[in-house]
PyMOL CGO cylinders between C-alpha atoms (Angstrom):
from pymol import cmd
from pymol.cgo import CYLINDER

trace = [
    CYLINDER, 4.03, -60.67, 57.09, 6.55, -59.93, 54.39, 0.3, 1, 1, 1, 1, 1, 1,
    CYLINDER, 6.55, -59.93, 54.39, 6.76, -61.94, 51.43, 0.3, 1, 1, 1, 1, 1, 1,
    CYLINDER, 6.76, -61.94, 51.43, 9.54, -65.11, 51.21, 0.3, 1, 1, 1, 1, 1, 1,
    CYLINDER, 9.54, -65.11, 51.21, 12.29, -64.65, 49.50, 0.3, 1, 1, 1, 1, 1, 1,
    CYLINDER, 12.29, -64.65, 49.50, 14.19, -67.99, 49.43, 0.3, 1, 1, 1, 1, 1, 1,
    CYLINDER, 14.19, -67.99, 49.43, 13.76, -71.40, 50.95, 0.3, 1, 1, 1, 1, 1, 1,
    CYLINDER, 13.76, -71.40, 50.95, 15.08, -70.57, 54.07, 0.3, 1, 1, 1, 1, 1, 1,
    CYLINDER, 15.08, -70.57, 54.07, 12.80, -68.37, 54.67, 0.3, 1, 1, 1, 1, 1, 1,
    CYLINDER, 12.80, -68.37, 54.67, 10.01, -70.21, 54.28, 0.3, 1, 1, 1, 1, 1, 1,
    CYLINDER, 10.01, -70.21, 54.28, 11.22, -73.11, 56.17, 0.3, 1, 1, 1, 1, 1, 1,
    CYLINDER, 11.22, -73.11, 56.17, 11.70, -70.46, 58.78, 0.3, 1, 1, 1, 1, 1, 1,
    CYLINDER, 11.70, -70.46, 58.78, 8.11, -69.91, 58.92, 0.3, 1, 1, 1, 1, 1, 1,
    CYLINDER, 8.11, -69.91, 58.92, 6.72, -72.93, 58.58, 0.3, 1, 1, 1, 1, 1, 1,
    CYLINDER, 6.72, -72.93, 58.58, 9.04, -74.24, 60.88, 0.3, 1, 1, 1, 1, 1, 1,
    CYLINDER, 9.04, -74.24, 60.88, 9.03, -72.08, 63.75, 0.3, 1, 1, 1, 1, 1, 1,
    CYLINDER, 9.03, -72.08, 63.75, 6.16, -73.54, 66.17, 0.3, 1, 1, 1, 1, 1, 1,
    CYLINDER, 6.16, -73.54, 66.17, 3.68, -70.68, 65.65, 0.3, 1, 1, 1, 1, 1, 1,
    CYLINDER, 3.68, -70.68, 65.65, -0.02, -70.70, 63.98, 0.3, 1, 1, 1, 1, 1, 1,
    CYLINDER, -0.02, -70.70, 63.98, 1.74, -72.82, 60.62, 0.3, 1, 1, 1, 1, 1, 1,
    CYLINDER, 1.74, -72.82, 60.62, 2.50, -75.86, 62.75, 0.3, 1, 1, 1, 1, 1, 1,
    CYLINDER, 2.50, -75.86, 62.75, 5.38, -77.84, 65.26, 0.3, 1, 1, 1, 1, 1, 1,
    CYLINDER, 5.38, -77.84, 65.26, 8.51, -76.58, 65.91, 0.3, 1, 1, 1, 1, 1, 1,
    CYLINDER, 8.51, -76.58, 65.91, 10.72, -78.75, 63.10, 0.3, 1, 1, 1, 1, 1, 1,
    CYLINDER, 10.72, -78.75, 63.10, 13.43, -78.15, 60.59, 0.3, 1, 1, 1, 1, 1, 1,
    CYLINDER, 13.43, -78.15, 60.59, 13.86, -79.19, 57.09, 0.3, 1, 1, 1, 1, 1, 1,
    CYLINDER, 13.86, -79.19, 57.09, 15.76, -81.44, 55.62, 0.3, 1, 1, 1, 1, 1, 1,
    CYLINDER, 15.76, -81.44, 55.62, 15.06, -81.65, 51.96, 0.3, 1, 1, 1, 1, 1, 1,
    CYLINDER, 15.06, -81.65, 51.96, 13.24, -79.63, 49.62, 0.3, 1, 1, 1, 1, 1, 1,
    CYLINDER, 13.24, -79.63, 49.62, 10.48, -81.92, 49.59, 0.3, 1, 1, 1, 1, 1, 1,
    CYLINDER, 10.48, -81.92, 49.59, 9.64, -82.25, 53.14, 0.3, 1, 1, 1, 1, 1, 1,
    CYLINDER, 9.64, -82.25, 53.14, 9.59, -78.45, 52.94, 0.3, 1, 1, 1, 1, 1, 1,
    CYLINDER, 9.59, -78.45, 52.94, 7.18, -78.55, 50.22, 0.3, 1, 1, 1, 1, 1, 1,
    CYLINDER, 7.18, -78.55, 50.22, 5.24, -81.38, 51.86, 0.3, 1, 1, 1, 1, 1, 1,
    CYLINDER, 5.24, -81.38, 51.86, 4.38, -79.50, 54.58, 0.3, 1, 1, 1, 1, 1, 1,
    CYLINDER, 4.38, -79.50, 54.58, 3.53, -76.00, 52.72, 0.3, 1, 1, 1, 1, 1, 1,
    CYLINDER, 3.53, -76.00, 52.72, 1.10, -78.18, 50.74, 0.3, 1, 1, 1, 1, 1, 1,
    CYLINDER, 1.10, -78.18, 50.74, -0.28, -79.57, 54.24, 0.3, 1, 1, 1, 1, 1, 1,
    CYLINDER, -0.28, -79.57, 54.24, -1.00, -75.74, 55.23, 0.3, 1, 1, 1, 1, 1, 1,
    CYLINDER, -1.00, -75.74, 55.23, -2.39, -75.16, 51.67, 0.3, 1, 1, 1, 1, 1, 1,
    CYLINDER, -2.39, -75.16, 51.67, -4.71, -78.13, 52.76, 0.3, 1, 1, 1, 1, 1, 1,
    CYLINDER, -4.71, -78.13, 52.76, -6.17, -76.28, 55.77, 0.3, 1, 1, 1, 1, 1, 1,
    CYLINDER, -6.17, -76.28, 55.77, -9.65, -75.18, 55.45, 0.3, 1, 1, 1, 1, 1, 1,
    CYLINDER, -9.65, -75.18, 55.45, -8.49, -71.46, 55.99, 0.3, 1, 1, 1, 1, 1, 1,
    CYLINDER, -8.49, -71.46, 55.99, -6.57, -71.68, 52.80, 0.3, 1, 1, 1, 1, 1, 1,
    CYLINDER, -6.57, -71.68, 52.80, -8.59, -74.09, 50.29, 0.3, 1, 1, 1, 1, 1, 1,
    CYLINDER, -8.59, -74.09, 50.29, -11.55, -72.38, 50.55, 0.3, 1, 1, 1, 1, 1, 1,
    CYLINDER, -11.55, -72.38, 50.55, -9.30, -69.56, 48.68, 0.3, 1, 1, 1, 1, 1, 1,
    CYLINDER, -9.30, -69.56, 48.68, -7.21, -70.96, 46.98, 0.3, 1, 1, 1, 1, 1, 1,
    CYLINDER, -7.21, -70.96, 46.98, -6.57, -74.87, 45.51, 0.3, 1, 1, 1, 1, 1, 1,
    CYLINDER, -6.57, -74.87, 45.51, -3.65, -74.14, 43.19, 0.3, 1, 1, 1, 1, 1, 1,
    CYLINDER, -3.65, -74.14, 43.19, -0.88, -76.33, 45.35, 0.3, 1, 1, 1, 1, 1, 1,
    CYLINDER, -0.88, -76.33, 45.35, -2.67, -79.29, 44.87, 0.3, 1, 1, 1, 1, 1, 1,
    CYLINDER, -2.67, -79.29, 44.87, -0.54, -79.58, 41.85, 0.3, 1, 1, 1, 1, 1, 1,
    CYLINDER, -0.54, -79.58, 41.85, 2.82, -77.99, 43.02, 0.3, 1, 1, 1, 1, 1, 1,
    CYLINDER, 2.82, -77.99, 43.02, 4.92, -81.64, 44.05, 0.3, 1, 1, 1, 1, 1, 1,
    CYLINDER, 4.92, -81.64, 44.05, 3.86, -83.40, 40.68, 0.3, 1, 1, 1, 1, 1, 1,
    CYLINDER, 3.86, -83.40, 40.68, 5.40, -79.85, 38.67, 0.3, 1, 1, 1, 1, 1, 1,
    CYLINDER, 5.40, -79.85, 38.67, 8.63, -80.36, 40.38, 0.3, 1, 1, 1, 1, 1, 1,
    CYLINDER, 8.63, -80.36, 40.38, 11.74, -83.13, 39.50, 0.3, 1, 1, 1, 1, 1, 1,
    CYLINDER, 11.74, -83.13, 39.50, 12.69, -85.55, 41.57, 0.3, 1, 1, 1, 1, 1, 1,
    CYLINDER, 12.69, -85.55, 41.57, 16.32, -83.60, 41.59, 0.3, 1, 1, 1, 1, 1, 1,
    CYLINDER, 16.32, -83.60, 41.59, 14.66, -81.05, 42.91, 0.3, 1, 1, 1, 1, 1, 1,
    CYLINDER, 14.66, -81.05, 42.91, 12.83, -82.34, 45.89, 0.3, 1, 1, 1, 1, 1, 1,
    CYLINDER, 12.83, -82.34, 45.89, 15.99, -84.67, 46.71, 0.3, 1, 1, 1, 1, 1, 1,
    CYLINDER, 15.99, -84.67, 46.71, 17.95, -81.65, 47.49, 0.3, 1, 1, 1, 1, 1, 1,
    CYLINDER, 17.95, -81.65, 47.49, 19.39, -80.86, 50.55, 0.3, 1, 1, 1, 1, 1, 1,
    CYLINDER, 19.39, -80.86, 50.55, 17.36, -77.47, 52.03, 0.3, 1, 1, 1, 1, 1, 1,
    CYLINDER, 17.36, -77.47, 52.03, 20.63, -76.25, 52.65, 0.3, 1, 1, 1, 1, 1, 1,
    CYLINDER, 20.63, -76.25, 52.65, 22.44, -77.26, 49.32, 0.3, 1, 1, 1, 1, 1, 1,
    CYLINDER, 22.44, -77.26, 49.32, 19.76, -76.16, 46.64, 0.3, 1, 1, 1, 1, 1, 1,
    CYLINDER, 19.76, -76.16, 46.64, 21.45, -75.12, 43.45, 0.3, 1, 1, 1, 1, 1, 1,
    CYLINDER, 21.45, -75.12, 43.45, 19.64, -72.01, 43.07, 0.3, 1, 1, 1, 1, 1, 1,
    CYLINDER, 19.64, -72.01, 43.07, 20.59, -70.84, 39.25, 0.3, 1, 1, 1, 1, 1, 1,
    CYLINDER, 20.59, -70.84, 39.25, 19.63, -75.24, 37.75, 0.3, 1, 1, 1, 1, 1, 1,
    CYLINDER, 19.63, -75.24, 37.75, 16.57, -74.94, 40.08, 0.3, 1, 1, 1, 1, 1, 1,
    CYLINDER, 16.57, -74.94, 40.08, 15.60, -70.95, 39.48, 0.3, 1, 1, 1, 1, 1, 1,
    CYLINDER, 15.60, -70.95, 39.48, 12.17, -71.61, 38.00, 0.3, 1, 1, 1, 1, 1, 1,
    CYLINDER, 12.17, -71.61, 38.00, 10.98, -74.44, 40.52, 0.3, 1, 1, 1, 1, 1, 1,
    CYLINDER, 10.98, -74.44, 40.52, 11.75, -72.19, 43.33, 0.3, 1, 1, 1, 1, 1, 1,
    CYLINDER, 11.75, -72.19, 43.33, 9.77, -69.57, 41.89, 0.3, 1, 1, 1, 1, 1, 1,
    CYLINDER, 9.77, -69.57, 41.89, 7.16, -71.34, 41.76, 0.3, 1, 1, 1, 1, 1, 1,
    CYLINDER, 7.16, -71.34, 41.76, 7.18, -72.57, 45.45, 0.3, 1, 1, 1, 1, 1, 1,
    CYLINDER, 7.18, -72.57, 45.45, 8.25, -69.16, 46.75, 0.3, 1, 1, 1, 1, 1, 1,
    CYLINDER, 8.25, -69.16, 46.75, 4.78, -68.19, 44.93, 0.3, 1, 1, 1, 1, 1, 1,
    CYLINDER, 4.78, -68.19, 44.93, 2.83, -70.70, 46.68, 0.3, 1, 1, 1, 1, 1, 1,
    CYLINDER, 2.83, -70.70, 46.68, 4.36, -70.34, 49.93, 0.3, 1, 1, 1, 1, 1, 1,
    CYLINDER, 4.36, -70.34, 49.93, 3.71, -66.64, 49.96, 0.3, 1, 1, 1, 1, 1, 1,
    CYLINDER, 3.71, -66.64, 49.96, -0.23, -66.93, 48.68, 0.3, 1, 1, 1, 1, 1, 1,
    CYLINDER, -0.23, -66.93, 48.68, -0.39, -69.61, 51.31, 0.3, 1, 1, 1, 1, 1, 1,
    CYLINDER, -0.39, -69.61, 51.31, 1.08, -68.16, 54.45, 0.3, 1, 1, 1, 1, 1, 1,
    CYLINDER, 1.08, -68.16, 54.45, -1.32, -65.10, 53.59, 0.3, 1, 1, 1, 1, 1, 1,
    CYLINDER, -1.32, -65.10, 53.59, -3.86, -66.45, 53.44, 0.3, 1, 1, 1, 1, 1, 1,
    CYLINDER, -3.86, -66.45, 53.44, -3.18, -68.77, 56.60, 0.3, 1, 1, 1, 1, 1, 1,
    CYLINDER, -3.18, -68.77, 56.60, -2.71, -65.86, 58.49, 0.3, 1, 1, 1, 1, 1, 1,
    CYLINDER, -2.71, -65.86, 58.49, -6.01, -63.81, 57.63, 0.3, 1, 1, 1, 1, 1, 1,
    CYLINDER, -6.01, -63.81, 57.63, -8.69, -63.75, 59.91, 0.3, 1, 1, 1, 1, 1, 1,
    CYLINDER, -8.69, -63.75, 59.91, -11.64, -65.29, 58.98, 0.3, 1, 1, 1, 1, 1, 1,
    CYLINDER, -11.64, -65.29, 58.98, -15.45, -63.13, 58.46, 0.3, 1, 1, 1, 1, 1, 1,
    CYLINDER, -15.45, -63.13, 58.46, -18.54, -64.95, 58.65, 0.3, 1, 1, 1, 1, 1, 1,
    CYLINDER, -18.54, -64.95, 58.65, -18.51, -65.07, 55.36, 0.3, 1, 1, 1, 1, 1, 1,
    CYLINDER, -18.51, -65.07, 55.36, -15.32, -67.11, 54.66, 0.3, 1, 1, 1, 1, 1, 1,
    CYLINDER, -15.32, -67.11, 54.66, -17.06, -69.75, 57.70, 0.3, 1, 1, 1, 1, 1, 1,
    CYLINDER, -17.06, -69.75, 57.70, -20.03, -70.06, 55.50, 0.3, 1, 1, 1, 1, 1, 1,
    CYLINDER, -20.03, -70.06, 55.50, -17.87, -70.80, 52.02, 0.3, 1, 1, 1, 1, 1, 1,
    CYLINDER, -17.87, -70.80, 52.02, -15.71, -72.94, 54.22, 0.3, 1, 1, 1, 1, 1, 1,
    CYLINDER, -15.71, -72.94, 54.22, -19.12, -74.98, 55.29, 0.3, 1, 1, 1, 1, 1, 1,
    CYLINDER, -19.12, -74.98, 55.29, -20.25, -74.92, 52.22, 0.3, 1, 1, 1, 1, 1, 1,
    CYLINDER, -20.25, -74.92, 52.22, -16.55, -76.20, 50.55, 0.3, 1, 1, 1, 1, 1, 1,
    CYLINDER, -16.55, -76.20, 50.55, -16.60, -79.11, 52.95, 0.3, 1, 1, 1, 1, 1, 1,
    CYLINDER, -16.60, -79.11, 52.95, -20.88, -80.54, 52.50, 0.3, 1, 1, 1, 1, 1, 1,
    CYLINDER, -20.88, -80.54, 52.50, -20.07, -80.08, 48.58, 0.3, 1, 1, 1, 1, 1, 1,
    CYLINDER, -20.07, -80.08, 48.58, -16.73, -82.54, 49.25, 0.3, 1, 1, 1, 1, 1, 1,
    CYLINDER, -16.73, -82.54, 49.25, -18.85, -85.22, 51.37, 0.3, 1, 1, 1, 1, 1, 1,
    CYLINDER, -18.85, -85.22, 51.37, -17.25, -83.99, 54.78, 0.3, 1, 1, 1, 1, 1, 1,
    CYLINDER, -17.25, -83.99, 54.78, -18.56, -83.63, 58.17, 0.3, 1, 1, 1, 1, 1, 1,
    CYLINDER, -18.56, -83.63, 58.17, -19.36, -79.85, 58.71, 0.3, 1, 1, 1, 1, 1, 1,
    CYLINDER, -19.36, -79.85, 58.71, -19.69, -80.16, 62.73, 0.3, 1, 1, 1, 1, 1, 1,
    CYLINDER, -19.69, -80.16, 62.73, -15.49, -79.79, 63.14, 0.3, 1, 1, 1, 1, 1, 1,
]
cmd.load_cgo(trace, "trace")
């Protein structure tokens, strides 16, 4: 897959239905964001990377109020950098296929958080 560009685009894949979740649109910045930090939450991805768990507190309330459709892109520039950054480590990663060795580390991740390893 090709890297995001703008918003759109990543609502585009995260909304489409495929591997990334339902078929829904967007809204607001924020649901956008809610649900690229939901993917970021899959095992897939935290085993290889945590660095969204932080992305919705780094970004105004201005920001995440916008309309998808209506973001000022020049008052907002370096916010959306940021997300286009995360969306574009996340979706890659979401989309890899995993080796035996990324199962084990994903085991492993989960007994060293307390959760069930059986899923």
């Amino acid at each position: 897959m090709s890297k995001c560009e703008n918003l759109d685009e990543i609502a585009d894949v995260l909304g489409d239905g495929g591997p990334h979740g339902p078929d829904e649109s967007f809204e607001t910045v924020e649901q956008l964001v809610d649900a690229l930090v939901d993917l970021g939450n899959t095992d897939k991805v935290f085993v290889r990377h945590d660095d969204h768990l932080g992305l919705k507190s780094g970004l105004s309330e201005a920001f995440l109020a916008s309309p998808l459709d209506e973001v000022d892109e020049e008052k907002f520039e370096e916010e959306i950098k940021e997300v286009l950054a995360q969306a574009n480590t996340i979706i890659a990663l979401s989309e890899r296929h995993l080796s035996d060795d990324d199962l084990e580390e994903i085991r492993e991740d989960r007994e060293s958080r307390g959760e069930d390893t059986d899923d």
